[in-house]
FIKOLZA-1660 file (N, C-alpha, C; in steps of 0.1 Angstrom, whole numbers, plus 5000, padded with zeros to 4 digits):
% residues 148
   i   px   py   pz ch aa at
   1 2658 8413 8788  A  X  N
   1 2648 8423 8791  A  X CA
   1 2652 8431 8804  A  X  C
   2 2654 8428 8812  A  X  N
   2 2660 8435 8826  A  X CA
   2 2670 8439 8824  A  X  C
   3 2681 8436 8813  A  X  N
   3 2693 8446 8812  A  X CA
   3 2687 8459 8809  A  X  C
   4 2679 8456 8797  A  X  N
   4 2673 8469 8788  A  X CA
   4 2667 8478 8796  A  X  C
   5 2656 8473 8807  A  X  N
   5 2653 8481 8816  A  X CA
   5 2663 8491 8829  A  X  C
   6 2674 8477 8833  A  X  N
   6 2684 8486 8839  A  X CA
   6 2690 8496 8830  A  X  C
   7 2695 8493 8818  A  X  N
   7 2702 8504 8815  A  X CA
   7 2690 8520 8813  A  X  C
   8 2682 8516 8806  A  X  N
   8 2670 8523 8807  A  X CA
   8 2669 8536 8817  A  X  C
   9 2667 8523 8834  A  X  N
   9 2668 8533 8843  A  X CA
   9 2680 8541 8848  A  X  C
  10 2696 8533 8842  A  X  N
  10 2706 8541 8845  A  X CA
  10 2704 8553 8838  A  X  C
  11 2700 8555 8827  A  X  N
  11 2703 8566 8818  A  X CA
  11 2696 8577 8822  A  X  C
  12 2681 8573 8827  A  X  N
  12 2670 8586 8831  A  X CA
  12 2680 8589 8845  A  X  C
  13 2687 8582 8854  A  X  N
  13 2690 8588 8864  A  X CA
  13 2702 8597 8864  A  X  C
  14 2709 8593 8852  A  X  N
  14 2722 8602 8848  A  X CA
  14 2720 8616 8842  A  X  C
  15 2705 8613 8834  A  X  N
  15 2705 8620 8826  A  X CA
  15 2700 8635 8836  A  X  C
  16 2712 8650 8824  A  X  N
  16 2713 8660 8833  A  X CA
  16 2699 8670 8836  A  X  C
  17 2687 8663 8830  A  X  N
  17 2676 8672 8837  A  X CA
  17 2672 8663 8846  A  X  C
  18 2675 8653 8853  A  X  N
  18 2677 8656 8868  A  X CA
  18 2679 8661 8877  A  X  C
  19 2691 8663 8873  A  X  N
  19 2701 8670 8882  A  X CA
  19 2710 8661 8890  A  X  C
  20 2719 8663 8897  A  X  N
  20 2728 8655 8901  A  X CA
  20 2726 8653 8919  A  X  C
  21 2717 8649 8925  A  X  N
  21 2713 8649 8939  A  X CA
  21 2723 8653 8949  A  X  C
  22 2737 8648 8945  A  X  N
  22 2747 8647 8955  A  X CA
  22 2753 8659 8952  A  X  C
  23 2753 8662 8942  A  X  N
  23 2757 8678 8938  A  X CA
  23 2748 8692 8947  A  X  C
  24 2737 8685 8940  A  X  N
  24 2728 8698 8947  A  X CA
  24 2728 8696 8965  A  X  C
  25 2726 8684 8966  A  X  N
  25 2730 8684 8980  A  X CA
  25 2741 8691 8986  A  X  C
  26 2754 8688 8977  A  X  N
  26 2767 8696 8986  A  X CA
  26 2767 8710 8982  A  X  C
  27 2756 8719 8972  A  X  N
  27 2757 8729 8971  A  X CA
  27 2749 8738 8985  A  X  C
  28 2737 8730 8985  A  X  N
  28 2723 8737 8996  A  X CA
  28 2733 8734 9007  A  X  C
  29 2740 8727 9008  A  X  N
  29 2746 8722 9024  A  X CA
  29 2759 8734 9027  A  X  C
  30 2768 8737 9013  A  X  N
  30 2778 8750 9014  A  X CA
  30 2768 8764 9021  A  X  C
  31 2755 8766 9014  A  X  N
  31 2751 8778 9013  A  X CA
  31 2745 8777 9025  A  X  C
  32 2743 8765 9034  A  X  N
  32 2735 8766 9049  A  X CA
  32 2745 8772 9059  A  X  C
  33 2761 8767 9054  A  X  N
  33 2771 8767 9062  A  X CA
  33 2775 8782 9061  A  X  C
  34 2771 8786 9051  A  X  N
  34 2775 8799 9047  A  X CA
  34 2765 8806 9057  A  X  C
  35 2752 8809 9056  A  X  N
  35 2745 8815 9064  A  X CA
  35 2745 8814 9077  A  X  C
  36 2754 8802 9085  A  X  N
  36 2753 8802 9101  A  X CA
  36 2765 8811 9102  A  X  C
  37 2778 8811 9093  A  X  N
  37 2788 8819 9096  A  X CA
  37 2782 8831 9094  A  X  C
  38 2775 8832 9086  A  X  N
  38 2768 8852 9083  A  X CA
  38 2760 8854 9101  A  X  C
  39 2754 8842 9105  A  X  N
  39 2747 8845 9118  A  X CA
  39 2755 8849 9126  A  X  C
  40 2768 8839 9128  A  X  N
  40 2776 8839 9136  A  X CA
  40 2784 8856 9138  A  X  C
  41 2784 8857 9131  A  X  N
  41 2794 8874 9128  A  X CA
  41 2783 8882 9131  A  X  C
  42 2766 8880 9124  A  X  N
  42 2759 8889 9133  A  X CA
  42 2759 8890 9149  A  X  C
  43 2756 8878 9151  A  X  N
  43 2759 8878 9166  A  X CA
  43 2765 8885 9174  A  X  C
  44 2781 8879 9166  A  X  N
  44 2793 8886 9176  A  X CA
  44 2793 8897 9175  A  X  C
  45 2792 8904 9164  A  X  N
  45 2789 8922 9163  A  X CA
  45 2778 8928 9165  A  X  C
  46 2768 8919 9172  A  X  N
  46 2757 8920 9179  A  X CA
  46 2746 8928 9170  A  X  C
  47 2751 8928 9156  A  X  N
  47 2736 8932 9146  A  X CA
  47 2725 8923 9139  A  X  C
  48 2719 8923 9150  A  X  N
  48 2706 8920 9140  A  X CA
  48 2696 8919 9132  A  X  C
  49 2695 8938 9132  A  X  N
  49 2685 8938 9120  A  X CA
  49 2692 8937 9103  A  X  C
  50 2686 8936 9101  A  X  N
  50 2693 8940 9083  A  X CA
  50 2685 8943 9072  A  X  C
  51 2692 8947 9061  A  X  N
  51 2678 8956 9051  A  X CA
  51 2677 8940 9040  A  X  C
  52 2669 8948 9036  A  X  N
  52 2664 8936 9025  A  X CA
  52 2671 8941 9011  A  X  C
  53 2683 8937 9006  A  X  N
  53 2688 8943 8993  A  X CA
  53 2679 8935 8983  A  X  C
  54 2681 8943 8972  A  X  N
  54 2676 8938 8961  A  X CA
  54 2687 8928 8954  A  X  C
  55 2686 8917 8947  A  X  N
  55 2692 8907 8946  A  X CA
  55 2686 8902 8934  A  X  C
  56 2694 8899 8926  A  X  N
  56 2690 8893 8914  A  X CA
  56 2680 8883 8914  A  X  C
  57 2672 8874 8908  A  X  N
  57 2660 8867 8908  A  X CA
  57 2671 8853 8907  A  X  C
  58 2671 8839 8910  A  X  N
  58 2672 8834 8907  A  X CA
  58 2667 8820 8896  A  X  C
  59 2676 8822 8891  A  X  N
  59 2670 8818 8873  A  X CA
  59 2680 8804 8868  A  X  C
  60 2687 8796 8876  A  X  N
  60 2695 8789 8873  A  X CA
  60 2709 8788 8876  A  X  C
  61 2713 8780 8873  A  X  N
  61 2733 8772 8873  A  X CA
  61 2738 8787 8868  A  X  C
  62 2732 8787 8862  A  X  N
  62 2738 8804 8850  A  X CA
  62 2740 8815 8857  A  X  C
  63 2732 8817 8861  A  X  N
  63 2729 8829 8864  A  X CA
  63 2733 8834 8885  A  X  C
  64 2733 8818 8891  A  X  N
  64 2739 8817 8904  A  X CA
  64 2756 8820 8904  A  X  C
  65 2760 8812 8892  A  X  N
  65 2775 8809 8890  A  X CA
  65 2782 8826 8890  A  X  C
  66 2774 8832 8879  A  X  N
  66 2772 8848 8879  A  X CA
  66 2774 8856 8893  A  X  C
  67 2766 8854 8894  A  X  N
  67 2760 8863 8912  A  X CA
  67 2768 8859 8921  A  X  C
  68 2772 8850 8921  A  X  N
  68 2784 8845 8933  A  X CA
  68 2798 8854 8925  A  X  C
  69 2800 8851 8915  A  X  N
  69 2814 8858 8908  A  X CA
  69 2814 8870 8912  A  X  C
  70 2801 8878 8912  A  X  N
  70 2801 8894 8913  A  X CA
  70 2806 8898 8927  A  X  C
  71 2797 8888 8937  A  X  N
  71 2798 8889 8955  A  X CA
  71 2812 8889 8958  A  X  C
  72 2821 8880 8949  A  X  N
  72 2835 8875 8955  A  X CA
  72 2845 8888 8958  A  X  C
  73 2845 8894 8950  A  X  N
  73 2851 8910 8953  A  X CA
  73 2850 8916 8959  A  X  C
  74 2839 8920 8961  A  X  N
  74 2838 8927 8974  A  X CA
  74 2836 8920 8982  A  X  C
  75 2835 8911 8987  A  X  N
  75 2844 8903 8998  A  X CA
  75 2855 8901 9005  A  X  C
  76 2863 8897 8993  A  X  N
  76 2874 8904 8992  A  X CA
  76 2884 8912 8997  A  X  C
  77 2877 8923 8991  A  X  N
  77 2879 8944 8997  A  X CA
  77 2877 8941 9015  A  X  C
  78 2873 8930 9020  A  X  N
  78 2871 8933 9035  A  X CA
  78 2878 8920 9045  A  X  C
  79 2891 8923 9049  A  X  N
  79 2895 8910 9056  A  X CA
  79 2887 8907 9061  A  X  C
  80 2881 8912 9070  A  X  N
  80 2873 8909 9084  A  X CA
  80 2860 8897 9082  A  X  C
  81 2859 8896 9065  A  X  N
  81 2846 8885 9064  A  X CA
  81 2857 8876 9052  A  X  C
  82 2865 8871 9058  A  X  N
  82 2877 8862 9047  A  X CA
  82 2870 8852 9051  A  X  C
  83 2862 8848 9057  A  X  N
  83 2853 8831 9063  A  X CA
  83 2845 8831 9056  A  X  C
  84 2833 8837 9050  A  X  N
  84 2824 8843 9040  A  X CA
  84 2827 8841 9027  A  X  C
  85 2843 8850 9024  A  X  N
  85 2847 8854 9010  A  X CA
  85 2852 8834 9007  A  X  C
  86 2858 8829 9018  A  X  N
  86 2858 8819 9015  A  X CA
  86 2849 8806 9009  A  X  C
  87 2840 8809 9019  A  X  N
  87 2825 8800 9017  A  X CA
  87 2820 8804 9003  A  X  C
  88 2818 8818 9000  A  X  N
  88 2818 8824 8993  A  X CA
  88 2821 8815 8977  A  X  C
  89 2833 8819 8973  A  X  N
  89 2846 8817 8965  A  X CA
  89 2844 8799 8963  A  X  C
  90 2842 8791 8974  A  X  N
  90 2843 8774 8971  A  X CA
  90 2828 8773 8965  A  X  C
  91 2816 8782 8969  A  X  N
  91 2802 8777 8966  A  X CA
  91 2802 8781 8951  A  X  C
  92 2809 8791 8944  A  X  N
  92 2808 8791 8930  A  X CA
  92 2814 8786 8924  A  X  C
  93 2831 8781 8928  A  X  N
  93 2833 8767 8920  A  X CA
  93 2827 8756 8918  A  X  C
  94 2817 8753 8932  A  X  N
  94 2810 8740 8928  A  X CA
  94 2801 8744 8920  A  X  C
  95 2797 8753 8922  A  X  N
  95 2785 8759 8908  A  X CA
  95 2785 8756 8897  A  X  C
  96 2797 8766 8894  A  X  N
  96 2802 8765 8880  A  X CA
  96 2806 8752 8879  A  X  C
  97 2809 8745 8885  A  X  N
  97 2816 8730 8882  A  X CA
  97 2803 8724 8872  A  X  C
  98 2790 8721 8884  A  X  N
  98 2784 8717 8883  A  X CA
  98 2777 8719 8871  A  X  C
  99 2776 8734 8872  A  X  N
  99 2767 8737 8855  A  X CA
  99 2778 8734 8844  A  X  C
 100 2788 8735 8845  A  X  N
 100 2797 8729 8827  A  X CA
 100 2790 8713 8827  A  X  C
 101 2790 8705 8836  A  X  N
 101 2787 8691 8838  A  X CA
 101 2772 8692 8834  A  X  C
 102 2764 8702 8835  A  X  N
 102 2754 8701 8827  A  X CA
 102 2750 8707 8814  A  X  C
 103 2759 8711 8811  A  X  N
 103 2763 8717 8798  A  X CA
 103 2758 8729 8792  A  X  C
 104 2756 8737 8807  A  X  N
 104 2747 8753 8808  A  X CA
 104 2766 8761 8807  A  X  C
 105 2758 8773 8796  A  X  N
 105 2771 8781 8797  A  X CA
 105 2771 8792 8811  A  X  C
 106 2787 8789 8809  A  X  N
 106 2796 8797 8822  A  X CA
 106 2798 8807 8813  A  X  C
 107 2796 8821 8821  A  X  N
 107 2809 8833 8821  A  X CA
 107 2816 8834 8824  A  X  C
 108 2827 8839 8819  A  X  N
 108 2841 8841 8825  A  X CA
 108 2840 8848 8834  A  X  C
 109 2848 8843 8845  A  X  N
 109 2845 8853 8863  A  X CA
 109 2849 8869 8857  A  X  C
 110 2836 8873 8868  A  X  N
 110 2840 8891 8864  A  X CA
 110 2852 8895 8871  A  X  C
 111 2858 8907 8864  A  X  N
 111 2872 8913 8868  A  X CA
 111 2862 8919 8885  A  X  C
 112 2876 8922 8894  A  X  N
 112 2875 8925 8905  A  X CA
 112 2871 8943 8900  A  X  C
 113 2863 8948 8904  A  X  N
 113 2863 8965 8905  A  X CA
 113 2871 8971 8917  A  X  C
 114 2870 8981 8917  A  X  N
 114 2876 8993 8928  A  X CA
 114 2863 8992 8936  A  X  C
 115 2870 8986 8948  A  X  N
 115 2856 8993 8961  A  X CA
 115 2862 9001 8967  A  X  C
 116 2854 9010 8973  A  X  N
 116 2850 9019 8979  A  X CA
 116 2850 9021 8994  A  X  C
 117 2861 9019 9002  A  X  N
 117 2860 9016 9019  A  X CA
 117 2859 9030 9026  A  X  C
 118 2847 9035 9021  A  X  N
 118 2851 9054 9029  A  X CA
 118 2838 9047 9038  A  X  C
 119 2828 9041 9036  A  X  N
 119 2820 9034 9053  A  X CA
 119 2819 9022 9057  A  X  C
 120 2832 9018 9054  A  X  N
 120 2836 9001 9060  A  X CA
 120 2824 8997 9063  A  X  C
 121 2819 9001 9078  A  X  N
 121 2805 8996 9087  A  X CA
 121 2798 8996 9076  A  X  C
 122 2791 9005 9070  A  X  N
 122 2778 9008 9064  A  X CA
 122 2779 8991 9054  A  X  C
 123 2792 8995 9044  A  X  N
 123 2796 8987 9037  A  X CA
 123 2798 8969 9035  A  X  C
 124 2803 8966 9053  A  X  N
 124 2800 8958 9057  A  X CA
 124 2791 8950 9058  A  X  C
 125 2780 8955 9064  A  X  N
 125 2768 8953 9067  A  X CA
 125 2756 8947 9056  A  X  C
 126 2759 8960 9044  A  X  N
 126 2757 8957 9033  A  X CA
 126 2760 8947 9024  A  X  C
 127 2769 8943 9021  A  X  N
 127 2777 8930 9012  A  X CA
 127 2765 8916 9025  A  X  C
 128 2769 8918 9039  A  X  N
 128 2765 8906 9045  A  X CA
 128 2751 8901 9039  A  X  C
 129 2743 8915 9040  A  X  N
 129 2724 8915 9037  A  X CA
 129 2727 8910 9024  A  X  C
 130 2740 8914 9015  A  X  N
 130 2732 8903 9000  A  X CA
 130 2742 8896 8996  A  X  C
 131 2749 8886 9005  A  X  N
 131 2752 8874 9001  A  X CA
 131 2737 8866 9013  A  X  C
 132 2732 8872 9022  A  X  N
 132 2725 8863 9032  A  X CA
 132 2712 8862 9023  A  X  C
 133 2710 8874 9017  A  X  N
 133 2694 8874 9011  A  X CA
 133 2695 8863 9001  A  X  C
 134 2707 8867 8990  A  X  N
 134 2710 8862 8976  A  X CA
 134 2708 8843 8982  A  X  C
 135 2719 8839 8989  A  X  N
 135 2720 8826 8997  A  X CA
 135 2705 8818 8997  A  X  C
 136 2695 8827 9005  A  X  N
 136 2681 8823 9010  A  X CA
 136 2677 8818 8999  A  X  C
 137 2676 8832 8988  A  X  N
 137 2668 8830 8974  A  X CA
 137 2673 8817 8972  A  X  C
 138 2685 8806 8967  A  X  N
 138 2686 8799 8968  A  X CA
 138 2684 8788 8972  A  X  C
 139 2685 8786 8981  A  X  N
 139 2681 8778 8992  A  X CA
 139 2661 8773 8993  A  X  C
 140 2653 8790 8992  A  X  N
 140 2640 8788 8984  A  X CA
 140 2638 8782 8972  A  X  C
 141 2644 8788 8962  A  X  N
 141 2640 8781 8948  A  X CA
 141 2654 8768 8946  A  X  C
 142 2650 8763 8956  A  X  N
 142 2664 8750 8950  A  X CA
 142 2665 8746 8938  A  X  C
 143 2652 8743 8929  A  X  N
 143 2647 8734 8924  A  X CA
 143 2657 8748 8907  A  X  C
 144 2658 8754 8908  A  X  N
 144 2665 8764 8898  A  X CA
 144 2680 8753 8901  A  X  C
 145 2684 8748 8907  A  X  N
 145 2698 8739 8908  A  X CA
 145 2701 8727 8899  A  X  C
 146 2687 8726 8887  A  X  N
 146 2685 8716 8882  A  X CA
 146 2678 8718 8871  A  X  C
 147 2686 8735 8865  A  X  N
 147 2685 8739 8853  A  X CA
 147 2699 8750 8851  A  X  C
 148 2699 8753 8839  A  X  N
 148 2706 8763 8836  A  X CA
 148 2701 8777 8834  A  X  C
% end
């Protein structure tokens, strides 16, 4: 009888509408790390205000794995945030890692486009406001880390 119940409770704890705690943990923990480096660069370039971009809704493993693919590019296009494109670039492999393991479908990473460096600054500044916004929304709706 206590086997039955152990395995029982092994299986509800494995099982993927849970979610994987140590997963989502190392994901919320990349995208905190991510955001003190976005601080850190405000800082040192001494800008603090920022606009509020519009950012996709977050809706799941699916749809984050997405939205990080799209960010990576233009990241990219800008040495000067290669700490970012990095943080960036490792938080959607665990993503995507994580959602195949839950058996939510992946897209194939989007092709890189042609950016546009005719206002670096402006440009800059911009990509920062929505990986920082995009990040937050995450970070708010965690609980989307433990769906597709």
């Amino acid at each position: 009888m206590h086997v039955l119940l152990l395995c029982v409770c092994l299986f509800l704890a494995a099982s993927p509408s849970n979610g994987d705690p140590v997963r989502i943990r190392t994901i919320t923990s990349m995208a905190r790390i991510t955001l003190v480096h976005i601080n850190n660069l405000r800082t040192r370039w001494a800008q603090s205000t920022q606009t509020k971009p519009l950012t996709p809704s977050v809706e799941g493993l699916t749809g984050i794995c997405h939205y990080l693919g799209l960010l990576d590019p233009e990241l990219q296009s800008m040495e000067v945030l290669a700490q970012i494109q990095t943080d960036v670039f490792g938080l959607e492999r665990q993503v995507c890692s994580y959602a195949r393991t839950m058996n939510c479908p992946v897209q194939e990473r989007p092709t890189a486009g042609t950016a546009s460096i005719r206002f670096l600054v402006t440009q800059l500044y911009t990509i920062l406001d929505k990986v920082q916004s995009y990040l937050e929304e995450v970070l708010l709706h965690g609980d989307m880390l433990k769906v597709c």
